[in-house]
C-alpha positions in Angstrom: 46.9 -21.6 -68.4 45.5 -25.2 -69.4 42.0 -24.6 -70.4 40.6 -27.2 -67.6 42.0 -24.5 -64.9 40.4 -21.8 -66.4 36.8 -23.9 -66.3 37.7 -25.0 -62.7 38.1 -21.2 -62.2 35.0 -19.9 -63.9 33.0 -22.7 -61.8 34.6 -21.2 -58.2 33.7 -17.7 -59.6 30.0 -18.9 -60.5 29.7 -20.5 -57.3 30.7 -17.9 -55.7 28.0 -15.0 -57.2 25.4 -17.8 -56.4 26.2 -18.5 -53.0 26.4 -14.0 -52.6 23.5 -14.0 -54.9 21.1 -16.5 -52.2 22.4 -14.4 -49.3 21.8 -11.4 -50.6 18.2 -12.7 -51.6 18.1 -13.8 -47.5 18.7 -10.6 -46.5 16.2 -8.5 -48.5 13.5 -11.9 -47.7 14.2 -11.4 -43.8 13.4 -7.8 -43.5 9.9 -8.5 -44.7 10.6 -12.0 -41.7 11.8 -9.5 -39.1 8.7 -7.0 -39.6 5.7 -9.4 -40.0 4.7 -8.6 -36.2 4.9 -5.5 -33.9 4.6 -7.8 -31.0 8.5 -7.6 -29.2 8.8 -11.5 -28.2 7.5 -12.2 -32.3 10.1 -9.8 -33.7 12.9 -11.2 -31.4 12.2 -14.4 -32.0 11.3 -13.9 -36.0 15.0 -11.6 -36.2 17.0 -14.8 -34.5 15.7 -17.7 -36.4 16.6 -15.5 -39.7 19.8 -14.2 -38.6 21.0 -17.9 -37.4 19.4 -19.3 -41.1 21.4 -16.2 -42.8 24.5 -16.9 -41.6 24.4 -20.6 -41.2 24.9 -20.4 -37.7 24.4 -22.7 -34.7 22.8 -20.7 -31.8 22.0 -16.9 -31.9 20.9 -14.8 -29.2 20.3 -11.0 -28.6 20.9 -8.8 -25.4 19.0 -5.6 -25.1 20.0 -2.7 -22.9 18.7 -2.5 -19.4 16.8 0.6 -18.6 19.6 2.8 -17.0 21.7 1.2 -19.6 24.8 -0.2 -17.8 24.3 -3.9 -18.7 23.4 -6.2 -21.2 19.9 -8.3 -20.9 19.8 -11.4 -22.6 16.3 -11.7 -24.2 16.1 -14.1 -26.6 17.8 -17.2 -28.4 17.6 -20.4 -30.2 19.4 -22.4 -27.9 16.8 -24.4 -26.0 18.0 -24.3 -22.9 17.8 -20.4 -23.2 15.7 -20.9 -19.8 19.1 -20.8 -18.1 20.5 -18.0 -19.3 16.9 -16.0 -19.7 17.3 -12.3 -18.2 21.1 -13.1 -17.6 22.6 -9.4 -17.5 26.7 -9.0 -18.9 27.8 -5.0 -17.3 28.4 -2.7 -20.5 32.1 -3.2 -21.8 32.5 -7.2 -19.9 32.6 -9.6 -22.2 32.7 -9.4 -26.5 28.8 -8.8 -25.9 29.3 -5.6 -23.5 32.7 -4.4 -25.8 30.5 -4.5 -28.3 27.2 -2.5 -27.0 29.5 -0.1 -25.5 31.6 0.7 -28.6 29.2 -0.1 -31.6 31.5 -1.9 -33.3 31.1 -5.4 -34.8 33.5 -8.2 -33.6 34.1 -11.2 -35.3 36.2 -13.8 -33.5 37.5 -17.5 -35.3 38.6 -18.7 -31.9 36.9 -17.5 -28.6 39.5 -19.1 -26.4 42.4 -17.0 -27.9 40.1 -14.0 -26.9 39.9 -12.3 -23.5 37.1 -10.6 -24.2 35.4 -13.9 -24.3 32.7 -14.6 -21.1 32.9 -18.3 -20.7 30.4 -17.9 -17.7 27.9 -18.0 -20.3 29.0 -21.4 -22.2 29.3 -22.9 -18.6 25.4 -21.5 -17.8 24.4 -23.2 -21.0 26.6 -26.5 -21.3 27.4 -25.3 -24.7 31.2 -25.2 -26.5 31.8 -21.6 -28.6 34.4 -22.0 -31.3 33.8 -18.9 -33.7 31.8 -16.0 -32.9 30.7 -12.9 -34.4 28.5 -10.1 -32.3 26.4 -7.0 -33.9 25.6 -3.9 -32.6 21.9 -3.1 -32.7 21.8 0.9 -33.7 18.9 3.0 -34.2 19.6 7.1 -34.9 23.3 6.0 -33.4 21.8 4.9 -30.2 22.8 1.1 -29.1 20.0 -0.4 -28.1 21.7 -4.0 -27.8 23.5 -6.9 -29.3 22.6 -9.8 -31.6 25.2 -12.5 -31.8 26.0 -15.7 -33.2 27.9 -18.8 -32.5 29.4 -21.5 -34.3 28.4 -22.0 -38.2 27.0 -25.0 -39.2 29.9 -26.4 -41.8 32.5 -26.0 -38.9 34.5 -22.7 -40.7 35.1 -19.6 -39.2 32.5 -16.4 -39.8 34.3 -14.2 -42.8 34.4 -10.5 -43.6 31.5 -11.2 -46.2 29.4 -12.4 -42.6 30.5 -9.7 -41.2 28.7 -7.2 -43.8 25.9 -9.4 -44.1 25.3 -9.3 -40.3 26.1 -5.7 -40.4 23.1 -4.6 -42.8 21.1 -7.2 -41.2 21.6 -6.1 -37.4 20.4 -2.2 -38.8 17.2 -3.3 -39.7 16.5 -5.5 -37.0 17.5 -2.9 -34.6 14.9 -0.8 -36.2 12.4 -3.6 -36.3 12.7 -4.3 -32.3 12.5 -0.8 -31.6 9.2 -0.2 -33.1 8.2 -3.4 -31.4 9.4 -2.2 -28.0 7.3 1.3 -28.8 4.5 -1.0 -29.1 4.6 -2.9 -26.2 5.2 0.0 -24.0 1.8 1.5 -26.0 0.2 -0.8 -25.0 1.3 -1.2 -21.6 0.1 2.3 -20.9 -2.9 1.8 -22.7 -3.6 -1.9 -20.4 -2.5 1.2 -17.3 -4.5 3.6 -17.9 -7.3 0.9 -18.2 -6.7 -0.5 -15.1 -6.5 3.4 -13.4 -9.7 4.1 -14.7 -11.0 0.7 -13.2 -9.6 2.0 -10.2 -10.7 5.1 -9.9 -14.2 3.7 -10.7 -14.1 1.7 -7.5 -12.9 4.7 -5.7 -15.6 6.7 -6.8 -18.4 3.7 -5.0 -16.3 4.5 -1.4 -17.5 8.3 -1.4 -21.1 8.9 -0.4 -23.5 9.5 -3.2 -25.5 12.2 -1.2 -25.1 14.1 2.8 -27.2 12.7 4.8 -30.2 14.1 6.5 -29.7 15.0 9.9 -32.4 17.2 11.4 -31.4 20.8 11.9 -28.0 20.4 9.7 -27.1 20.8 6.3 -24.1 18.6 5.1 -21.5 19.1 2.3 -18.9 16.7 1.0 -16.5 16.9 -1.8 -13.1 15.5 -3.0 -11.2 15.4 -5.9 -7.6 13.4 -6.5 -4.5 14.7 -7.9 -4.1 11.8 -10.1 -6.3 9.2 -11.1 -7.3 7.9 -7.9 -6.0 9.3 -4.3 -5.2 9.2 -0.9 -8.4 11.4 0.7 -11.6 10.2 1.8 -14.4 11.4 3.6 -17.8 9.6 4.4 -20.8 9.1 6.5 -22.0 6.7 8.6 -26.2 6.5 9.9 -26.3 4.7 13.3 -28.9 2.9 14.8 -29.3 5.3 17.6 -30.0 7.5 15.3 -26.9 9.5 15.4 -24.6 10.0 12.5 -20.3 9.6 11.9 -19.3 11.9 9.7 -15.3 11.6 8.7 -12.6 13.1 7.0 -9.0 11.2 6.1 -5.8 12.0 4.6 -3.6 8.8 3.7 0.0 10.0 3.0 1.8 9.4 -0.6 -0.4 9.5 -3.4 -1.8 7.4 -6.3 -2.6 3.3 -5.9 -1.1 2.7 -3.0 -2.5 5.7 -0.9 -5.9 4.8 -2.8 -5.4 1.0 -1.4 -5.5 2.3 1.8 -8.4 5.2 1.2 -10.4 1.2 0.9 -9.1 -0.2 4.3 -9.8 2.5 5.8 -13.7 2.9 4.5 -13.7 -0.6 5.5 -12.7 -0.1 9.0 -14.1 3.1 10.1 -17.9 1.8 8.2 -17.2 -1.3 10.1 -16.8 -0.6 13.3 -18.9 3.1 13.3 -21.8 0.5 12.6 -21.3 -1.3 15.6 -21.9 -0.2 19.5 -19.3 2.0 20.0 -18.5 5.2 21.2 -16.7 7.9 18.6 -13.5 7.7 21.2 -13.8 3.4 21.2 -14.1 3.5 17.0 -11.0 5.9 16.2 -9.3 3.6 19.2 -9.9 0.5 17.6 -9.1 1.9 14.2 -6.1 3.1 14.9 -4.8 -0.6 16.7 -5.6 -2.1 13.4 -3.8 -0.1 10.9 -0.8 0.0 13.5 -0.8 -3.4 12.3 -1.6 -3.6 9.2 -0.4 -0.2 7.5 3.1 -0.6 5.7 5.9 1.2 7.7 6.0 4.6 7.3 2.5 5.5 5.8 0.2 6.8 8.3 -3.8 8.2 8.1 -4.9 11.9 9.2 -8.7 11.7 10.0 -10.9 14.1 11.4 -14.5 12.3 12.9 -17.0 13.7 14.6 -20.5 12.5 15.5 -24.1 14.2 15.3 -26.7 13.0 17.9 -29.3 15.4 16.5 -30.7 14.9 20.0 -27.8 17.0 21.8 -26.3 20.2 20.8 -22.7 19.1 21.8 -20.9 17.5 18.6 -18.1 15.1 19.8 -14.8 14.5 17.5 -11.6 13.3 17.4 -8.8 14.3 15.5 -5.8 12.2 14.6 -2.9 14.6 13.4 -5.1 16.1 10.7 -5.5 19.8 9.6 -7.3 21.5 12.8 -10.9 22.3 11.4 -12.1 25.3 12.1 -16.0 26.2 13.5 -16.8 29.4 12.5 -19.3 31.4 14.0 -22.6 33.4 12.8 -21.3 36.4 14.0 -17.9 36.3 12.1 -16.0 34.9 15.0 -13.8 31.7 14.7 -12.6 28.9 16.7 -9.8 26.4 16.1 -10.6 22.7 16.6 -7.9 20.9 18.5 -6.0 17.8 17.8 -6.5 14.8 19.9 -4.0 12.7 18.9 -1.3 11.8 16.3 -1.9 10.0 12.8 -3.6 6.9 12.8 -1.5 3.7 12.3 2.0 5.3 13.5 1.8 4.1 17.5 -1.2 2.4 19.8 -1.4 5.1 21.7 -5.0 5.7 22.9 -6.9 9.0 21.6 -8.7 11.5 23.6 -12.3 13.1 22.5 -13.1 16.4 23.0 -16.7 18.3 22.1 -18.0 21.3 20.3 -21.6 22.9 19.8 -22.9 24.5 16.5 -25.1 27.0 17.5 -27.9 28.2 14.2 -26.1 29.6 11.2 -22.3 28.6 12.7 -20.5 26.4 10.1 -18.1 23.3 10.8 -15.0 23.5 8.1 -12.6 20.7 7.8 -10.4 20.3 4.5 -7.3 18.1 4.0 -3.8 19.9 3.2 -4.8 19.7 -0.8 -6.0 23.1 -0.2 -3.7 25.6 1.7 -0.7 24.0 -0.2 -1.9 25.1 -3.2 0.9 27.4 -4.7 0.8 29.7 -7.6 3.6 30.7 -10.3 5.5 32.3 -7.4 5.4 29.9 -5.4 2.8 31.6 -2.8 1.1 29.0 -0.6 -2.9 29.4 -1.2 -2.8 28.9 3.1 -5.5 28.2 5.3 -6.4 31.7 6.5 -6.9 32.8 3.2 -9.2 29.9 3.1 -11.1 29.9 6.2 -11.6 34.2 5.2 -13.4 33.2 2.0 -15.5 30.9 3.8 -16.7 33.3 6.4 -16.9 36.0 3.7 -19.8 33.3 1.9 -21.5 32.4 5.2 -24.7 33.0 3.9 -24.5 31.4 1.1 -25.5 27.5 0.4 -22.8 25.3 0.8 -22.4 24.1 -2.4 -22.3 27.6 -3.5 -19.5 28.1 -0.7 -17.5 25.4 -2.5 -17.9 26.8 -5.8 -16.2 29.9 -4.5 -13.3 27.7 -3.2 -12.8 26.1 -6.3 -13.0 29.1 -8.3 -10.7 30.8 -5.8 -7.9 28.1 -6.2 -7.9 28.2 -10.0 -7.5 31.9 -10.0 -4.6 31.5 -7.4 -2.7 28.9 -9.0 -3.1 29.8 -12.7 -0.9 27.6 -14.7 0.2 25.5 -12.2 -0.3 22.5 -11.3 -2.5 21.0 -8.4 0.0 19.1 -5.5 -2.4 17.1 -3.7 -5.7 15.6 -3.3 -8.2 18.1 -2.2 -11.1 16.9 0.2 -13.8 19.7 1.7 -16.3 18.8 4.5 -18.5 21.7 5.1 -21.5 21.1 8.1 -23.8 24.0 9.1 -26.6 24.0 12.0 -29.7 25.7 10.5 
């Protein structure tokens, strides 16, 4: 062999361990580019720039995996005019893309439009030509979590098998990097949530009364606590300038923020127009028109109100659909309050009012479903007569004391489980 062949040779040789040796140097540099942030739109953005430098591509872009993980989500790219194709979803196994997440293997393509595979939707979304393509898998603990890709290299040649490995051990790391980012984001989502439910249930708390009021010859007792962070019962008290008092009790259906949304429209309303110069039967009436209307379809309020005119012996109330209260008497009897009406906000049908009279040492009890649903291990329901039986058994007692026997009751009932509801007590003894 002529000696200038063999120098021609040695050069191609050289040339070729310095051109492995700078990528191999790019891809140890870029996992220390890829995992300079935790923040996910840094890391995607960080793992395209180098991937596109690495392989002396054009455009790169990666897809992550929707939530039930049957499509594709394009997240991130180079291209500026990503805005087009940003949140664009290819279905698992359409497309190189979707072959690609839903196999895991890596496909590297030197002409797209000899490819069926190929989703020329995307090229037409972007005004962009794809000659040669090549599309990783992003795998972490052999879970697919998306795809990076790349289009077009910068001198105008095809992608080779050395890309291919290159991208290969670059897409593992990646993956691992964007992972950890995700983690993070959703950390601190829930953290920002939980934030925001404690802000909540803050301004939850203000709604509920900070102390009974004091109505001459009667001794009042409120309570509720939520299932979650913030709930769906209420009660609350209203002094009048007449000098009577509204006293309420309200179940929204569902649970959480939106049940709690309503527990604040419904303060509103009730405060509102109990402050004004209405009868009890003219408030619920009222009420009632207005969350017709303004309630979302479907939810509905159970409320039990009554109002004390410490001036008359006779108590009048009305109750919308709730849990029928119960009065119970001195002498051990009971009598069942009843219903006047269905839930508030379903129809604008006008309630009725009925009355009642306490008589000295009989006790008014009214409790939303949180209680008698409780269930233990075996699935028992707590119910309401074993309830309304441990109240009359603790007549004598002060009503705070009452409730403490309640409470202590339920946790010794349920044992390990779980509470279902809201609970919300409104105890109201003549004395």
């Amino acid at each position: 062999m002529p000696e200038s062949n063999n120098v021609e040779t040695n050069q191609d040789s050289l040339e070729h361990l310095r051109e492995e040796n700078r990528r191999l140097r790019g891809l140890v540099n870029s996992f220390s580019q890829i995992n300079v942030s935790i923040d996910l739109d840094t890391v995607l953005m960080n793992t395209l720039h180098t991937a596109t430098d690495l392989m002396n591509a054009e455009i790169g872009s990666i897809a992550l995996m929707n939530d039930a993980r049957t499509e594709l989500v394009f997240v991130e790219s180079t291209d500026p005019n990503f805005d087009r194709l940003k949140n664009f979803s290819v279905p698992l196994g359409k497309g190189i893309a979707g072959h690609v997440a839903k196999t895991g293997e890596i496909v590297r393509v030197e002409d797209v439009s000899r490819d069926d595979r190929f989703y020329s939707r995307i090229d037409r979304e972007m005004q962009q030509k794809t000659e040669t393509y090549i599309c990783a898998p992003l795998i972490v603990e052999d879970r697919i979590i998306g795809t990076a890709q790349l289009m077009n290299r910068r001198d105008g040649q095809s992608f080779t098998e050395n890309d291919e490995e290159l991208l290969a051990g670059f897409a593992r790391q990646a993956a691992l990097a964007i992972q950890n980012a995700q983690l993070h984001k959703m950390k601190m989502q829930q953290r920002a949530f939980e934030s925001e439910m404690e802000l909540c249930a803050e301004i939850q708390k203000q709604l509920f009364p900070r102390s009974a009021p004091n109505i001459h010859e009667y001794e009042i007792f409120g309570f509720s606590a939520p299932a979650r962070e913030v709930g769906g019962d209420y009660y609350g008290y209203t002094t009048r300038d007449d000098g009577s008092y509204d006293l309420v009790l309200a179940d929204i259906s569902g649970k959480g923020v939106s049940a709690s949304l309503m527990v604040s429209e419904f303060h509103t309303g009730f405060h509102l127009l109990s402050s004004m110069d209405y009868d009890l039967l003219q408030c619920m009436n009222t009420l009632n028109v207005h969350l017709v209307d303004s309630l979302v379809v479907g939810r509905f309020i159970s409320a039990f109100a009554l109002r004390i005119d410490p001036r008359m012996d006779d108590i009048h109330y009305v109750l919308a659909g709730h849990n029928p209260p119960y009065v119970l008497r001195a002498n051990g009897d009971w009598i069942e309050l009843q219903r006047t009406g269905l839930f508030l906000g379903l129809e604008k049908l006008p309630y009725t009012m009925q009355s009642f009279r306490l008589e000295k040492g009989d006790l008014l009890l009214a409790f939303s479903d949180g209680y008698p649903e409780v269930k233990n291990a075996e699935e028992d329901l707590f119910e309401e007569e074993r309830l309304r039986s441990l109240v009359i058994d603790n007549m004598d007692r002060p009503l705070e004391q009452i409730h403490q026997k309640i409470e202590t009751a339920i946790d010794e009932f349920r044992g390990d489980t779980s509470l279902p509801d809201d609970r919300t007590l409104l105890l109201v003894r003549r004395i």
